[in-house]
C-alpha positions, 0 to 999 in steps of 0.5 A, spaced: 500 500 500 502 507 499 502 512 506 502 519 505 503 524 512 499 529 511 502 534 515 499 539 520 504 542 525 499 543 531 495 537 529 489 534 525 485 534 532 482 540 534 485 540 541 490 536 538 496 542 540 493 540 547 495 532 548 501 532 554 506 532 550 505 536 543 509 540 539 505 545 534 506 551 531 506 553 524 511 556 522 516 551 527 520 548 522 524 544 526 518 540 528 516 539 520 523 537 518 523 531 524 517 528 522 518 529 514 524 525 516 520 520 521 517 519 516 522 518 510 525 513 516 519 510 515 518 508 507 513 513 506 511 515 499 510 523 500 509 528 506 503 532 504 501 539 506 494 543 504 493 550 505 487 555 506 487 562 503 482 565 508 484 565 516 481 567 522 482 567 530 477 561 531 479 557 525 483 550 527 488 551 530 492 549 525 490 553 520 490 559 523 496 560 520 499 557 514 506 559 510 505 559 503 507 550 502 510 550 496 516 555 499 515 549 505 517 544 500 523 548 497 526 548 505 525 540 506 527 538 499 533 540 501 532 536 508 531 529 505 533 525 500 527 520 498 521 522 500 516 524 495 513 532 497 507 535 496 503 540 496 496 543 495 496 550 490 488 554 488 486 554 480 482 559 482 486 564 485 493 562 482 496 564 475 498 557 471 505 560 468 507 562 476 504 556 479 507 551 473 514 554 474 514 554 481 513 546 481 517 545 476 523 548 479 521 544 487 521 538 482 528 539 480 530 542 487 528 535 489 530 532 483 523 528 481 520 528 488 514 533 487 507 533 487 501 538 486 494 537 490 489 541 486 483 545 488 478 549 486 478 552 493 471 553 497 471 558 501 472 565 497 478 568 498 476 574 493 476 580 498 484 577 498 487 577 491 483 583 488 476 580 485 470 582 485 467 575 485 467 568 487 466 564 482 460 558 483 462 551 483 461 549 476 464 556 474 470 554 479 471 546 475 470 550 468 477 555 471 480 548 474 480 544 467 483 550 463 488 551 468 490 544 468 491 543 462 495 550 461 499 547 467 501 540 464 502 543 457 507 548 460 511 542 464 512 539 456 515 545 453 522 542 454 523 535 451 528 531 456 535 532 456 535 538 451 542 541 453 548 540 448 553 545 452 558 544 446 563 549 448 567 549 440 561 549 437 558 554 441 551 551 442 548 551 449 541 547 448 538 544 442 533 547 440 528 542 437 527 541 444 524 547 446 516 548 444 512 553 446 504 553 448 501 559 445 494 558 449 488 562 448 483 560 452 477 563 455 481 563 461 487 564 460 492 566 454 499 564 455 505 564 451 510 560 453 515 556 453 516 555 461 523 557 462 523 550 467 526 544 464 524 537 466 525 533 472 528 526 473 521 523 474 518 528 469 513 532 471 510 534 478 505 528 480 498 531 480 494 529 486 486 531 486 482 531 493 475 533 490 469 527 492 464 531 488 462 529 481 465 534 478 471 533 482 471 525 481 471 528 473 477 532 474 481 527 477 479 522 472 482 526 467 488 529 470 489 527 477 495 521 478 493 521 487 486 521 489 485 524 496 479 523 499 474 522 506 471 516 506 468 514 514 465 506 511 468 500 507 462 500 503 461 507 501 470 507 500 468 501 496 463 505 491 468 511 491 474 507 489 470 503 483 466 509 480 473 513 481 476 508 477 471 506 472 471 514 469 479 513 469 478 507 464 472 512 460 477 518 460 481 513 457 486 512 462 489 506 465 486 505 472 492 502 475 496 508 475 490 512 479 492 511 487 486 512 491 489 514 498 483 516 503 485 520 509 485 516 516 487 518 522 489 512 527 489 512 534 495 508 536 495 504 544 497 498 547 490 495 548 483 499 544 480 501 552 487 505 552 486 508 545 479 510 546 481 513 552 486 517 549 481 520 544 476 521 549 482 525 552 482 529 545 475 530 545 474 534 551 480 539 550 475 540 545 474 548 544 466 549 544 467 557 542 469 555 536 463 550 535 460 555 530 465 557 527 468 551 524 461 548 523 460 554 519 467 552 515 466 545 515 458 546 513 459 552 507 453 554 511 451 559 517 450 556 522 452 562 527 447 562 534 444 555 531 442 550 538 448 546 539 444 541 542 439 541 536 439 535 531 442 537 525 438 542 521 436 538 513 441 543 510 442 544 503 447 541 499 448 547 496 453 548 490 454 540 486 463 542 488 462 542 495 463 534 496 465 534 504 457 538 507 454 532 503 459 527 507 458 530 514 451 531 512 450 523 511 454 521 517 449 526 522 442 523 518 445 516 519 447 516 526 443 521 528 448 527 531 446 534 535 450 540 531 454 538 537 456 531 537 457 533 529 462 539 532 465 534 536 466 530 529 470 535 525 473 537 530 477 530 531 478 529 523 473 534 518 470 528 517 476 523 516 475 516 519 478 515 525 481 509 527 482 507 535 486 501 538 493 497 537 497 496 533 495 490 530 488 493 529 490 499 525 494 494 521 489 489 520 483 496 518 488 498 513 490 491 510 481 489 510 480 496 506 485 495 501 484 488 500 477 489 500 478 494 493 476 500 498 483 504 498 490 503 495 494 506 501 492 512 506 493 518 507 495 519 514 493 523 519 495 524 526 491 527 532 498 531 534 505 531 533 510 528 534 507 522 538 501 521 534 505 520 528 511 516 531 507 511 534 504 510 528 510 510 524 514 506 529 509 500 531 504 500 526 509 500 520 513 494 521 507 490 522 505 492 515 512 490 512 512 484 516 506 483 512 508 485 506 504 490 506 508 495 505 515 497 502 522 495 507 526 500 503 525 505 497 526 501 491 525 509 487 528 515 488 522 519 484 516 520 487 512 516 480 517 511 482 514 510 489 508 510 486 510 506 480 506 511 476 509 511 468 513 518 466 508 522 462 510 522 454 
């Protein structure tokens, strides 16, 4: 199976900067690095950090504050040697020449370990970047395919290994390996060539972490690592088929499409003792801020709303917004309060989380993989250092001793952790 850490230095959980024992911060780069190297030292495919464009005093703590995650990246390329290195960029508040050149350049830094998380970013962030409007969901899809598709014709501006460097003859580059974009769309309108050349694996890994139709559209197109939140085995399992089922329509090969839900584990020495640690989690839990993350999480105003009210039929709202549907479903069918909803997003924004020890972490992900629901996970710890160390040193080996995960790097690239062929 694949194993990404999704990275949040003041953990996933909400409390989680408050567990006996955390570090967190943000900008504590020292605590990135160790476990971006925890993580290498463990095998994993790639270190992964998202981002947000909007922030605000009662957002989760780990996104009140978020340095830009592709200069992060630059920083741990040349902090570790193999690990694959990820980060989400917006195609609706990015400009595709830029954004396509910093990748490219973070990909060559870490010769051939990038990768980029496309979004088309929920929350408006207008009032930031100088716009009028936040364009609607299909609209937002509509910028994210033109946007894609710039992107990777740019990335092709080079063929490999264009350099001649012949000193006598005075030729630096064979020109035959350079081709511009000229791209007029209805977008964009960009020129090129990007003044970036390939990298050993390429090009950046595309990753796509959107669940709704039109997201599962795009990543059938483009996407190469597919992020997802999914909380039951039979609801993976229709994800993971229709997923892969739109890959082979869009006449791409499925196998080179790694579906990678996140998880969040919750490793003890017994199940009584692993529950107890969440429940210890659970009540650092800041009730303030109840609204305000509902609100963010729902995409809907949920201000003054009776926290001990069931959960009001919202609507879905706009077809992109996948994660209000999922937590929408998770309070029908388990009957949640707006609390008890609350206490949800706060332990994992509606990831699955999964109590107890070693062994049964080990044998959940090894059944969801072997029952055709996932090709690895994305992990996400409740805090740092020792929710991911636990994970990373206690359940890891259970894993290779299984055979369920690599003992060594058999790649130096990301595409070949992920045995994902070089785009032509």
């Amino acid at each position: 199976m694949h194993l990404g850490l999704f990275l949040l230095a003041a953990g996933h959980h909400a409390a989680g900067w408050r567990f006996p024992g955390a570090e967190s911060g943000t900008e504590n780069f020292e605590l990135i690095t160790r476990m971006a190297r925890e993580a290498e030292a463990a095998k994993f495919d790639m270190v992964f950090f998202g981002d947000r464009l909007v922030t605000s005093k009662d957002a989760h703590p780990s996104m009140i504050t978020r340095p830009d995650p592709l200069v992060v990246l630059s920083a741990l390329a040349v902090q570790t040697r193999r690990i694959g290195l990820a980060a989400t960029a917006s195609t609706t508040y990015s400009d595709p020449f830029t954004l396509a050149r910093s990748l490219a350049s973070i990909d060559l830094l870490s010769q051939g370990r990038a990768a980029w998380n496309i979004v088309t970013t929920v929350q408006d962030g207008s009032g930031n970047f100088s716009r009028t409007l936040h364009p609607e969901s299909s609209e937002r899809y509509t910028i994210a395919e033109e946007f894609v598709q710039v992107v990777k014709g740019l990335w092709r501006s080079w063929d490999a290994d264009p350099y001649v460097r012949d000193k006598e003859a005075g030729v630096y580059i064979d020109a035959a390996k350079l081709h511009e974009l000229n791209h007029a769309g209805h977008y964009f309108q960009v020129k090129g060539p990007l003044n970036v050349t390939r990298s050993s694996q390429g090009e950046p890994v595309l990753i796509q972490a959107g669940s709704s139709g039109p997201g599962q559209k795009l990543g059938a197109r483009h996407g190469e690592v597919i992020f997802t939140a999914q909380q039951d085995l039979a609801a993976a399992r229709e994800f993971y088929g229709q997923l892969k089922r739109q890959v082979g329509e869009a006449g791409r090969d499925p196998s080179q499409v790694k579906v990678m839900p996140g998880l969040m584990p919750i490793v003890a020495r017994t199940a009584a003792e692993a529950r107890d640690k969440l429940a210890t989690l659970q009540s650092f839990t800041d009730q303030s801020k109840a609204h305000h993350m509902l609100s963010v999480e729902l995409d809907f105003d949920l201000s003054g709303a009776d926290l001990d009210a069931p959960v009001p039929d919202l609507p879905l709202g706009d077809g992109g917004f996948s994660r209000r549907g999922l937590l929408l479903r998770i309070a029908k069918e388990q009957r949640l309060t707006l609390r008890e909803l609350y206490h949800h997003v706060a332990s994992s924004r509606g990831h699955q989380v999964v109590t107890g020890t070693a062994e049964q972490i080990a044998d959940h992900m090894q059944h969801w993989v072997d029952a055709g629901a996932a090709d690895g996970f994305n992990i996400m710890p409740a805090c740092f250092p020792s929710g991911f160390e636990e994970f990373a040193r206690e359940v890891v080996p259970i894993l290779q001793e299984r055979g369920q995960f690599r003992r060594d790097y058999a790649a130096s690239t990301l595409r070949g952790h992920l045995g994902l062929a070089q785009p032509v």
